[in-house]
N, CA, C and O atoms as a GROMACS GRO file, in nm:
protein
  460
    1UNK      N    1  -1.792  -2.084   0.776
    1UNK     CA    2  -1.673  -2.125   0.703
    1UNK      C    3  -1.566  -2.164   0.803
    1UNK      O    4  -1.530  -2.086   0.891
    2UNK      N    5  -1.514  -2.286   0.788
    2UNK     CA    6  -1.395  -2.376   0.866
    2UNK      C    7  -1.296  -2.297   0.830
    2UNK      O    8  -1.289  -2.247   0.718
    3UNK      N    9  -1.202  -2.279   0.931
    3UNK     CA   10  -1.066  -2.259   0.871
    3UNK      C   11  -0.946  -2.322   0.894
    3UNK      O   12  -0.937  -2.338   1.016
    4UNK      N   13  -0.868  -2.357   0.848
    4UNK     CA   14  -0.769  -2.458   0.899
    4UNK      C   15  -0.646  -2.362   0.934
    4UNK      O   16  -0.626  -2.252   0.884
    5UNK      N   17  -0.554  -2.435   1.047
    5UNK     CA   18  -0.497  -2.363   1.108
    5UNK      C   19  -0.351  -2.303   1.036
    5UNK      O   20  -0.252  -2.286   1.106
    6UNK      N   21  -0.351  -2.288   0.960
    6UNK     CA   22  -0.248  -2.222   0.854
    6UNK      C   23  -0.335  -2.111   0.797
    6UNK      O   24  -0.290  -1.998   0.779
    7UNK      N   25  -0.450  -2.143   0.770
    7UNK     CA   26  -0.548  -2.012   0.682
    7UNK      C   27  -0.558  -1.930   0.825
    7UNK      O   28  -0.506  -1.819   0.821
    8UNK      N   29  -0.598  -1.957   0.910
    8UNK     CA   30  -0.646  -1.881   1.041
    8UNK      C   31  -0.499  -1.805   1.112
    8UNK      O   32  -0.501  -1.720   1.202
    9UNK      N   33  -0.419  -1.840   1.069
    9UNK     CA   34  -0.277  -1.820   1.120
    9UNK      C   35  -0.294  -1.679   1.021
    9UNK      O   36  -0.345  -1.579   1.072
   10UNK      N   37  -0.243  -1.675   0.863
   10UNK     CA   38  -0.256  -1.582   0.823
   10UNK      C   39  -0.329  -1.476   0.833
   10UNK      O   40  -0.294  -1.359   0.826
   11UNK      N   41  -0.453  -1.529   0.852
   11UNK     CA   42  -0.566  -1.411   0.877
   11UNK      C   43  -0.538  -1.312   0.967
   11UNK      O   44  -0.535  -1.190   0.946
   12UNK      N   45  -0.508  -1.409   1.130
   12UNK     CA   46  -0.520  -1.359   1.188
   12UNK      C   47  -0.348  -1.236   1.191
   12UNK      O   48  -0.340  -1.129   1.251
   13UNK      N   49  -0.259  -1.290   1.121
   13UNK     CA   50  -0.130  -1.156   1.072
   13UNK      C   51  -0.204  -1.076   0.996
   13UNK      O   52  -0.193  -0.955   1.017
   14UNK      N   53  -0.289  -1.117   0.900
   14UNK     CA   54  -0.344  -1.000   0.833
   14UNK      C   55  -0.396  -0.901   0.918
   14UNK      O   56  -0.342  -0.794   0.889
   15UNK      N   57  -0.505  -0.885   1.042
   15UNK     CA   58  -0.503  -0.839   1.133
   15UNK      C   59  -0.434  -0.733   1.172
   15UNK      O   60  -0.439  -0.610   1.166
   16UNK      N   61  -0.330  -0.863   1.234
   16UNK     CA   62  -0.234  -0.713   1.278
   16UNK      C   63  -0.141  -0.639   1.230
   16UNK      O   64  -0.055  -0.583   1.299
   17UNK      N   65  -0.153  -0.632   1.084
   17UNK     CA   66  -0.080  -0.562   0.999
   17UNK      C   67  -0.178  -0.441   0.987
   17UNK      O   68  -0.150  -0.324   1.009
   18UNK      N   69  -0.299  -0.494   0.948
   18UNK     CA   70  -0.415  -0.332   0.940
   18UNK      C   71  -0.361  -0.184   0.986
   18UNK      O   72  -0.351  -0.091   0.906
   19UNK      N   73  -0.324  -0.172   1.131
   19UNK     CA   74  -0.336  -0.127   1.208
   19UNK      C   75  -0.232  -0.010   1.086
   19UNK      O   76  -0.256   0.108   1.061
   20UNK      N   77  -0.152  -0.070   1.047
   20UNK     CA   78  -0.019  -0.029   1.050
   20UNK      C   79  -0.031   0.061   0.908
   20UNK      O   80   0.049   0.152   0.892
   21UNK      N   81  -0.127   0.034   0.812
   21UNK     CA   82  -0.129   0.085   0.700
   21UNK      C   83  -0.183   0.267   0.690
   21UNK      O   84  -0.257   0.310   0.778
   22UNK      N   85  -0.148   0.338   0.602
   22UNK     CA   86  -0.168   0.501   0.600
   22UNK      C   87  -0.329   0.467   0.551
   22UNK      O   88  -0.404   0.369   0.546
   23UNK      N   89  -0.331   0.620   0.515
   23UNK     CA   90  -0.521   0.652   0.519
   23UNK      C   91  -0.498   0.580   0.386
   23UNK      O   92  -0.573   0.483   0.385
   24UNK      N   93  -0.422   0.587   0.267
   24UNK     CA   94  -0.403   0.576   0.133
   24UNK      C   95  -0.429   0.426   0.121
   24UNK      O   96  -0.493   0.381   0.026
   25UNK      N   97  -0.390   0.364   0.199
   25UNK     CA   98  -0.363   0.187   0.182
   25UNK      C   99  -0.444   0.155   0.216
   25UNK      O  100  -0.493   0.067   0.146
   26UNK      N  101  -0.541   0.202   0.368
   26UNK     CA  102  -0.662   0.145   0.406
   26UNK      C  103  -0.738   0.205   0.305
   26UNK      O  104  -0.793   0.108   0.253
   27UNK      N  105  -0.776   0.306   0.244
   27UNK     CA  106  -0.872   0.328   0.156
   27UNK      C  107  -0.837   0.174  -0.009
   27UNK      O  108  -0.930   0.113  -0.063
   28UNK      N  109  -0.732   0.160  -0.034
   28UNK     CA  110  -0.706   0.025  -0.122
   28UNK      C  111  -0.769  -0.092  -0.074
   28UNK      O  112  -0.805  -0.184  -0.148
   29UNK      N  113  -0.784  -0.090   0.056
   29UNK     CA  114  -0.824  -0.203   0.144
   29UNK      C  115  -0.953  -0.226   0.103
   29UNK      O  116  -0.992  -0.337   0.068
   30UNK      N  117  -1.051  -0.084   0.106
   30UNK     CA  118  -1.156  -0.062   0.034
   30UNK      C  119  -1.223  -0.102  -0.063
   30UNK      O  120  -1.324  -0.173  -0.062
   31UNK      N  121  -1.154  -0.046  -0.167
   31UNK     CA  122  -1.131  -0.078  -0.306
   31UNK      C  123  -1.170  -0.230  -0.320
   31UNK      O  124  -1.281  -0.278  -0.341
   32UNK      N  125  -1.055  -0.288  -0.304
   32UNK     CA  126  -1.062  -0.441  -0.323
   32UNK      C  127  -1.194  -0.485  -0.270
   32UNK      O  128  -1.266  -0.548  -0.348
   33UNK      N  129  -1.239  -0.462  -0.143
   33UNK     CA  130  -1.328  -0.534  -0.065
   33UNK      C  131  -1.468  -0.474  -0.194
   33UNK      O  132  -1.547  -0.568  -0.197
   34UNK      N  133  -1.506  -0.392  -0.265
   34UNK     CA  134  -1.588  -0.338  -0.345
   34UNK      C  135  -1.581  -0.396  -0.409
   34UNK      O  136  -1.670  -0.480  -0.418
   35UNK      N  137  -1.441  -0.397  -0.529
   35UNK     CA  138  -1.424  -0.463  -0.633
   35UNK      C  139  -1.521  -0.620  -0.647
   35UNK      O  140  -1.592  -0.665  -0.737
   36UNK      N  141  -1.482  -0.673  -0.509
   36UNK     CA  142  -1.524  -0.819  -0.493
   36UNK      C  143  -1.702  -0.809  -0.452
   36UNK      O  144  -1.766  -0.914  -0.451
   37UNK      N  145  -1.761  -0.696  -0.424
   37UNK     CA  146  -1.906  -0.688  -0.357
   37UNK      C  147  -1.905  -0.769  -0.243
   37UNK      O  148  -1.976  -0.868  -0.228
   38UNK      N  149  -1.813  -0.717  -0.152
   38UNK     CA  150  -1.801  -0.838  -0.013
   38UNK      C  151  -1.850  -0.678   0.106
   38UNK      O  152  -1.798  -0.567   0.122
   39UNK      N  153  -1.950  -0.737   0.156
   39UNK     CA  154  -2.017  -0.655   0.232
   39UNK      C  155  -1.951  -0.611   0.345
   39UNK      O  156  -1.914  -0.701   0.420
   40UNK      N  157  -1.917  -0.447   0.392
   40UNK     CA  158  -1.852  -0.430   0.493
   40UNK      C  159  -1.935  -0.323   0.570
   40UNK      O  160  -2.044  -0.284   0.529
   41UNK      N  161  -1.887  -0.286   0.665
   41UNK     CA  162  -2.011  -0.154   0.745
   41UNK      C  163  -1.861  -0.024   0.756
   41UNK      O  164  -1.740  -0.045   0.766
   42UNK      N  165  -1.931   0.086   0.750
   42UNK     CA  166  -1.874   0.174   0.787
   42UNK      C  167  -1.913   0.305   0.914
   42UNK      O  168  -2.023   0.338   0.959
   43UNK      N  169  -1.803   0.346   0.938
   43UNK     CA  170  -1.886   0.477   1.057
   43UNK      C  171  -1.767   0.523   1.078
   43UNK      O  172  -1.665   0.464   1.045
   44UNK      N  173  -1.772   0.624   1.132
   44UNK     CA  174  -1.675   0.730   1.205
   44UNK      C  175  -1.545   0.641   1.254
   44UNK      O  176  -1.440   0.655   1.191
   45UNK      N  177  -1.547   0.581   1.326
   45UNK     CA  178  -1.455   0.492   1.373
   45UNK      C  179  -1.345   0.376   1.258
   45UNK      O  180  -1.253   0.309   1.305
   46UNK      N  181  -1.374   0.377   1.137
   46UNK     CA  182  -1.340   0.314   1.010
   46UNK      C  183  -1.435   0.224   0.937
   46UNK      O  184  -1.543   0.259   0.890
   47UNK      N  185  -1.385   0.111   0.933
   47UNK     CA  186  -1.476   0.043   0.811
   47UNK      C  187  -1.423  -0.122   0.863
   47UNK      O  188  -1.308  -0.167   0.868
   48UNK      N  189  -1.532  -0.178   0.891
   48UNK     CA  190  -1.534  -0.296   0.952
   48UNK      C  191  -1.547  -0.415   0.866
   48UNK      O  192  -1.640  -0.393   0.788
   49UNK      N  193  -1.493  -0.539   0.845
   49UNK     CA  194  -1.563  -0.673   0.826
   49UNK      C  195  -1.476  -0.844   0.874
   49UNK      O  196  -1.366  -0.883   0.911
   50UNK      N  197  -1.569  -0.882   0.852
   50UNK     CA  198  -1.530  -1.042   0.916
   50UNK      C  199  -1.431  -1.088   0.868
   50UNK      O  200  -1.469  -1.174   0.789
   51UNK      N  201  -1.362  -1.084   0.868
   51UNK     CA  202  -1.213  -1.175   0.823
   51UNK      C  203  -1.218  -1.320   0.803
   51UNK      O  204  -1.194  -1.376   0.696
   52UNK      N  205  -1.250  -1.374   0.908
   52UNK     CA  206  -1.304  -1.456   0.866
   52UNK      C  207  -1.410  -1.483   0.774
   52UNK      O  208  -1.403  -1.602   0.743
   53UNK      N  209  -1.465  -1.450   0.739
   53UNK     CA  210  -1.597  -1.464   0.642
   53UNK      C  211  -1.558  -1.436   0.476
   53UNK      O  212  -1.624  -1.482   0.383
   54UNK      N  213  -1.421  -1.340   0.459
   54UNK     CA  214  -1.393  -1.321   0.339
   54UNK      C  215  -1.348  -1.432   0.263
   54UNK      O  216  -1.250  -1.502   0.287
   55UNK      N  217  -1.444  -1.444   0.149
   55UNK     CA  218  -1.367  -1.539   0.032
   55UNK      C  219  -1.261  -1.601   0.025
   55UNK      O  220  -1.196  -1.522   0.092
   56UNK      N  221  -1.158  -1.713  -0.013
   56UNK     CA  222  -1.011  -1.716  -0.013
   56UNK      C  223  -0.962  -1.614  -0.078
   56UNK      O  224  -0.876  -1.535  -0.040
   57UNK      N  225  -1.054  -1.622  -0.241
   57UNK     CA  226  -0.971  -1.546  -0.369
   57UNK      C  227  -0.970  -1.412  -0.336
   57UNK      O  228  -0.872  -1.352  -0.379
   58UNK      N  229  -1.095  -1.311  -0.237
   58UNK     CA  230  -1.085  -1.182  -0.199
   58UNK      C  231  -0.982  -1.210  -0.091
   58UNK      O  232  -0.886  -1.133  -0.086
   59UNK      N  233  -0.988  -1.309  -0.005
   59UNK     CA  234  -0.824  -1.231   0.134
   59UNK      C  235  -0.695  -1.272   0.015
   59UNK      O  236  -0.615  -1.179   0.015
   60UNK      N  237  -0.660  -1.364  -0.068
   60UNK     CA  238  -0.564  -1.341  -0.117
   60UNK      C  239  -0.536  -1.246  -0.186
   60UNK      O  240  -0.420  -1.206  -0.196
   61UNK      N  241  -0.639  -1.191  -0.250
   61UNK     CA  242  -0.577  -1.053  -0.263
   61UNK      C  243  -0.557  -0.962  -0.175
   61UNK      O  244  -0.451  -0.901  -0.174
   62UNK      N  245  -0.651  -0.938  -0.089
   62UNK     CA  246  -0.595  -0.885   0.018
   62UNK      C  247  -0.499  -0.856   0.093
   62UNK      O  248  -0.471  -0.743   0.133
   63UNK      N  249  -0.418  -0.996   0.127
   63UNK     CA  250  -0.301  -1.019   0.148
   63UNK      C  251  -0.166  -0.994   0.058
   63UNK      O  252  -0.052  -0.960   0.091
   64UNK      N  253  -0.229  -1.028  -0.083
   64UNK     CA  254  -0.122  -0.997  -0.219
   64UNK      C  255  -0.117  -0.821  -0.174
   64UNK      O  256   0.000  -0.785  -0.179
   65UNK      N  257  -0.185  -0.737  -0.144
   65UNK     CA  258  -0.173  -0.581  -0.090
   65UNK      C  259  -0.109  -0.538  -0.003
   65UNK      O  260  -0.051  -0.429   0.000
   66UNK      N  261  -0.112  -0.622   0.079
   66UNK     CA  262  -0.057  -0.582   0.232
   66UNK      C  263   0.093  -0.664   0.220
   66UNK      O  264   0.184  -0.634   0.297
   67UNK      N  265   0.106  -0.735   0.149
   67UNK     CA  266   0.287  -0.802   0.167
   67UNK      C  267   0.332  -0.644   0.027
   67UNK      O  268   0.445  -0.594   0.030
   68UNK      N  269   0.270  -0.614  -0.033
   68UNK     CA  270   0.292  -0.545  -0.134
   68UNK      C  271   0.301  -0.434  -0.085
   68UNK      O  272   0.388  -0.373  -0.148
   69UNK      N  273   0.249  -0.360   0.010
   69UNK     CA  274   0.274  -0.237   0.098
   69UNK      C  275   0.406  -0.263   0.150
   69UNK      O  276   0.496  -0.188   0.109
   70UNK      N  277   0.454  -0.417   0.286
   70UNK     CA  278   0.524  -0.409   0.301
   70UNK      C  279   0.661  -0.397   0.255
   70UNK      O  280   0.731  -0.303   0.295
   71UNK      N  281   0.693  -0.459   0.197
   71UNK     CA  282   0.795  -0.445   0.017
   71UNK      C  283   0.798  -0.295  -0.034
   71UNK      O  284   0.910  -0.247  -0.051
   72UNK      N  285   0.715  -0.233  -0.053
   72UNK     CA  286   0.734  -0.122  -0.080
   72UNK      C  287   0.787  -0.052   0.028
   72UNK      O  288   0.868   0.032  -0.011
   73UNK      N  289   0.767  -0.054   0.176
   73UNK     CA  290   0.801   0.100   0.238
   73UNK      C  291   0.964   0.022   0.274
   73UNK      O  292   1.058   0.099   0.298
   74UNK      N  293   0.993  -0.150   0.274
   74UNK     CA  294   1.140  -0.180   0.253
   74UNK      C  295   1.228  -0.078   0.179
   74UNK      O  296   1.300   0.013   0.220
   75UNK      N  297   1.198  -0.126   0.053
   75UNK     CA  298   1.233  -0.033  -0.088
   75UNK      C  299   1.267   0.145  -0.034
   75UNK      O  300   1.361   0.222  -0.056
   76UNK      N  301   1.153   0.157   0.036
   76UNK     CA  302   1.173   0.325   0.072
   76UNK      C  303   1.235   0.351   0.158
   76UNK      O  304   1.255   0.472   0.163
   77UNK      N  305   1.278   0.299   0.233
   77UNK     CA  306   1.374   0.244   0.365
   77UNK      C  307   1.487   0.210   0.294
   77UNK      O  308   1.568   0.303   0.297
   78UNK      N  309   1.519   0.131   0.242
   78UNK     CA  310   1.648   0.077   0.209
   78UNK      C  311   1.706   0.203   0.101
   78UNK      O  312   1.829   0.214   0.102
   79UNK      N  313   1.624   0.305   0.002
   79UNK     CA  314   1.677   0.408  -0.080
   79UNK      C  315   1.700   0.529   0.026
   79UNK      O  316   1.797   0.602   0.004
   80UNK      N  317   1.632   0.550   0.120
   80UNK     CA  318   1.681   0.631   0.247
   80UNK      C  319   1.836   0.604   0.289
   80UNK      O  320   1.933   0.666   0.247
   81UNK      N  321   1.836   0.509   0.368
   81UNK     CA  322   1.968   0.434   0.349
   81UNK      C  323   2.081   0.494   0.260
   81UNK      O  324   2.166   0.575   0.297
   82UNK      N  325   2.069   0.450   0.158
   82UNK     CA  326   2.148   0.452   0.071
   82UNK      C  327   2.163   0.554   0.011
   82UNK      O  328   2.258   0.564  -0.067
   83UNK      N  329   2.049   0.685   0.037
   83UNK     CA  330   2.078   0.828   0.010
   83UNK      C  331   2.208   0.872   0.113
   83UNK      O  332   2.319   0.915   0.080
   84UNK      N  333   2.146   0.843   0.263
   84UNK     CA  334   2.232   0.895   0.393
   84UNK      C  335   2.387   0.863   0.354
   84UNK      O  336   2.477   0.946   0.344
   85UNK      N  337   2.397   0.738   0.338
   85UNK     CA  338   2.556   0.645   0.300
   85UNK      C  339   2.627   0.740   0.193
   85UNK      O  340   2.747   0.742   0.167
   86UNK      N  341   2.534   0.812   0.141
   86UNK     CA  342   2.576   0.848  -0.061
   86UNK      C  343   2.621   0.985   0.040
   86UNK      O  344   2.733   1.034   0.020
   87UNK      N  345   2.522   1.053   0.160
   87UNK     CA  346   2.550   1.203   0.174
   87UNK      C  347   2.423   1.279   0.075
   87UNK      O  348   2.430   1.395   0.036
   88UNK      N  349   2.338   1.211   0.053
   88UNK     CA  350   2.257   1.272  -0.030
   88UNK      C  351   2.125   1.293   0.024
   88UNK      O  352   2.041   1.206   0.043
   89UNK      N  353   2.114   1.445   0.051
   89UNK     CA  354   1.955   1.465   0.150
   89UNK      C  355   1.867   1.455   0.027
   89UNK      O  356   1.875   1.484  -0.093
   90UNK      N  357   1.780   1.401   0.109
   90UNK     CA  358   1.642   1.392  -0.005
   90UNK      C  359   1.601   1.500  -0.033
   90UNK      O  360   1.640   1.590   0.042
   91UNK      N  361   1.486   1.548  -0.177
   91UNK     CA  362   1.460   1.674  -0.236
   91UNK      C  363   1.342   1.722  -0.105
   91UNK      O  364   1.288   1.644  -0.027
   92UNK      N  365   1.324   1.872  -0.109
   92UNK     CA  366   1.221   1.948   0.004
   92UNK      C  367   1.101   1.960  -0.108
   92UNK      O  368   1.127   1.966  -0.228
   93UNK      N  369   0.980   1.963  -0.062
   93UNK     CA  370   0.878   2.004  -0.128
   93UNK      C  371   0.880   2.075  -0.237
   93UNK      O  372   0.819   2.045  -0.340
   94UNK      N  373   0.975   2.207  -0.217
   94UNK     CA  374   0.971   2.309  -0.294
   94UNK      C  375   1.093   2.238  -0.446
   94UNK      O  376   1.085   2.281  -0.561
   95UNK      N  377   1.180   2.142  -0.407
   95UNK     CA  378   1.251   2.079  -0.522
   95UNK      C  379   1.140   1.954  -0.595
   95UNK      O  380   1.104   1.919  -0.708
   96UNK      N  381   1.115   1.918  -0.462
   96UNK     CA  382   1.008   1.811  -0.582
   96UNK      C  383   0.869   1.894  -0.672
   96UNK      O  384   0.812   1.843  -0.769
   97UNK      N  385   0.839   2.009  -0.622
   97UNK     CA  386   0.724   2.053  -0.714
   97UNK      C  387   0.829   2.110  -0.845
   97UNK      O  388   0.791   2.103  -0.962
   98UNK      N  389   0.951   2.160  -0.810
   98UNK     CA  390   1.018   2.213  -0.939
   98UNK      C  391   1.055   2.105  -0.998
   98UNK      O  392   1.043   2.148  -1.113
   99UNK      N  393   1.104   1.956  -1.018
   99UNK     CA  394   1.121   1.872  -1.063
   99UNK      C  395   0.954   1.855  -1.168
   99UNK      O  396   0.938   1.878  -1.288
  100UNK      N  397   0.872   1.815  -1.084
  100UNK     CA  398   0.734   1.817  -1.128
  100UNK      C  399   0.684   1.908  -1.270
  100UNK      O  400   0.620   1.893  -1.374
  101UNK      N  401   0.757   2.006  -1.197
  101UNK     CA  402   0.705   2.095  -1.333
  101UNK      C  403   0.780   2.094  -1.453
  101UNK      O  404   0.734   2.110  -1.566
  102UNK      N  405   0.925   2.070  -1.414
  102UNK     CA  406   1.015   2.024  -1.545
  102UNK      C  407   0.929   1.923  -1.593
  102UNK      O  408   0.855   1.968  -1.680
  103UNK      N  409   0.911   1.800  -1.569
  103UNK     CA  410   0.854   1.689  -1.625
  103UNK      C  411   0.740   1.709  -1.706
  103UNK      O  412   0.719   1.669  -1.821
  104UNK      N  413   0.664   1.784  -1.622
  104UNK     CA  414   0.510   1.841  -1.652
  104UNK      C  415   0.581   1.906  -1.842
  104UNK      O  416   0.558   1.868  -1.956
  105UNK      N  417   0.664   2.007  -1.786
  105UNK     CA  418   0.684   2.112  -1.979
  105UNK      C  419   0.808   2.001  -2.047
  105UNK      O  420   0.907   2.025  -2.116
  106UNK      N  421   0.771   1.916  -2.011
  106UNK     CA  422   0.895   1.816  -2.090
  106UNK      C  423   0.863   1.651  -2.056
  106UNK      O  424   0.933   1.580  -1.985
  107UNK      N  425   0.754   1.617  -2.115
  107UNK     CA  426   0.737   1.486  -2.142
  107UNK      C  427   0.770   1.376  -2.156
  107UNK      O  428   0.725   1.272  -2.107
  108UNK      N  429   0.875   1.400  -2.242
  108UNK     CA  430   0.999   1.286  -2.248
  108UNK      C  431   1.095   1.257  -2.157
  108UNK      O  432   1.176   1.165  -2.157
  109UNK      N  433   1.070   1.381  -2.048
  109UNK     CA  434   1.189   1.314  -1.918
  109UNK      C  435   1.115   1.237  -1.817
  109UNK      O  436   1.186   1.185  -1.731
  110UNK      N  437   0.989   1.219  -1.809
  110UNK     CA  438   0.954   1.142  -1.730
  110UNK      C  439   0.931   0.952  -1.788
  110UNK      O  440   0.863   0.869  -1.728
  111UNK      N  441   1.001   0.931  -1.902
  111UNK     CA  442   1.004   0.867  -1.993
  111UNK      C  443   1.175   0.772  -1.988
  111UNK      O  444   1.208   0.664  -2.037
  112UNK      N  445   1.230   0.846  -1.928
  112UNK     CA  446   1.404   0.898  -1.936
  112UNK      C  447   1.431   0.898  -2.068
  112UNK      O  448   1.520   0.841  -2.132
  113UNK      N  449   1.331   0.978  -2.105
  113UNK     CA  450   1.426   1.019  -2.271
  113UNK      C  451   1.458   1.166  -2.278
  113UNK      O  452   1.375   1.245  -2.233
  114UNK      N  453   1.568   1.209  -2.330
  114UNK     CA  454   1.605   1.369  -2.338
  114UNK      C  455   1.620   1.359  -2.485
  114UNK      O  456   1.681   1.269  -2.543
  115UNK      N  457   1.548   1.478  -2.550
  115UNK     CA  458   1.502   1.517  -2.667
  115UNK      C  459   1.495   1.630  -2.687
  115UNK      O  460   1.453   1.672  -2.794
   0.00000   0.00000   0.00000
């Protein structure tokens, strides 16, 4: 498979974005590559395949994931931000499992409805 130098350009950012993703995102990476039955190898070391060789419609999604990771940890970055600016420390484990469990015995607040 030819690639022209705009497709090969991306690819090769797709690349070096990999590196950068948590266990959670590379396991999505997964996913997709299954979803599509696009053959990859695995071992101790991670989970390998040709980049080149992937489909358009499988790397665009691919890529639709990885700009979609990036955007997201923005988002989580920029509400950090804007906690610090506010003076507002983020919740500790022990507040987010008690939040959790409110939600958990009250249904409708994870809804934002109070009832």
């Amino acid at each position: 498979m030819s690639l022209l130098p705009e497709e090969y350009a991306r690819r090769k950012q797709f690349l070096q974005e990999l590196p950068s993703l948590t266990t959670a995102e590379s396991s999505e990476i997964v996913r997709i590559l299954r979803m599509h039955k696009f053959n990859y190898s695995e071992n101790t070391n991670g989970v390998f395949f040709n980049v080149a060789a992937v489909p358009q419609a499988l790397f665009d999604d691919l890529d639709k994931f990885i700009q979609f990771t990036k955007t997201n940890r923005t988002s989580i970055e920029d509400r950090k931000t804007l906690f610090t600016m506010l003076g507002v420390e983020p919740l500790s484990d022990k507040e987010k499992a008690e939040v959790a469990a409110v939600i958990e015995d009250h249904p409708s607040l994870a809804k934002g409805v109070l009832r």
